[in-house]
C-alpha positions, -999 to +999 in steps of 0.1 A: -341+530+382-366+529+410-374+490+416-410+499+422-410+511+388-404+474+374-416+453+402-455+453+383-441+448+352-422+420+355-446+391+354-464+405+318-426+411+304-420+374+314-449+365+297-441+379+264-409+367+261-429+329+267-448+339+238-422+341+213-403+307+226-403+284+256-377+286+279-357+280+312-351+305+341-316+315+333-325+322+298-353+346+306-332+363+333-303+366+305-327+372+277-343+405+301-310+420+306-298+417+269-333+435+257-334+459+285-296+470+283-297+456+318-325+474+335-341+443+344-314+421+358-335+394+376-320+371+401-329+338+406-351+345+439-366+369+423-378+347+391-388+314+406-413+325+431-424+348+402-427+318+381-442+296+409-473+325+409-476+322+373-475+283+371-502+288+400-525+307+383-526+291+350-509+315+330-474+293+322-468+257+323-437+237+332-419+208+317-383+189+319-365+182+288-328+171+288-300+170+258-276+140+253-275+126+292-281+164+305-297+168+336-329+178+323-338+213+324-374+228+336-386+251+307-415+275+310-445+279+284-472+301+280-505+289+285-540+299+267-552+314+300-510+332+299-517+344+267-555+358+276-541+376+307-507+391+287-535+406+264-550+422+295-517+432+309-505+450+276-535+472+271-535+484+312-499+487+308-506+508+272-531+530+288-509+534+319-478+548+294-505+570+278-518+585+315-482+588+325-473+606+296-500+631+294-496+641+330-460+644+325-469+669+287-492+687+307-525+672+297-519+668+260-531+641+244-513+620+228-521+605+188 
């Protein structure tokens, strides 16, 4: 699949996965390949800096918590302002799948 194709989805897709559960890097980039049948197999320079953006702008928060004398893991949660802007990000990325598929039906509209 062309990578152009996921590169502007990737952030909201994050995003809802920190809606259903907080988690660490390696988890999201596991839990995208399992869903996705591995179309989005994320590496690690691709997620941090992703992450970094988000933490950045508000939309995810960060936090260490270690098991048993673990070295603590940094896990990821969404924020209000996250939550707010994976609203906005499903309904463009809705009304994108709906212009997409009406050009690609010929104009029809779609129910």
């Amino acid at each position: 699949m062309d990578k152009a194709l996921l590169s502007g989805s990737t952030a909201m897709l994050l995003l809802k996965l920190l809606e259903e559960q907080d988690m660490y890097g390696y988890q999201m980039i596991e839990t995208l390949a399992q869903r996705s049948d591995h179309t989005f197999d994320l590496k690690a320079g691709t997620l941090y800096p992703l992450l970094h953006t988000l933490e950045e702008r508000g939309d995810i928060e960060a936090y260490l918590e270690g098991q048993g004398g673990t070295r603590p893991r940094r896990y990821y949660r969404l924020t209000p302002v996250g939550r707010g802007r994976l609203q906005e990000k499903e309904q463009e990325w809705r009304q994108y799948v709906t212009a997409v598929e009406r050009v690609l039906k010929g104009g029809e509209c779609l129910a």
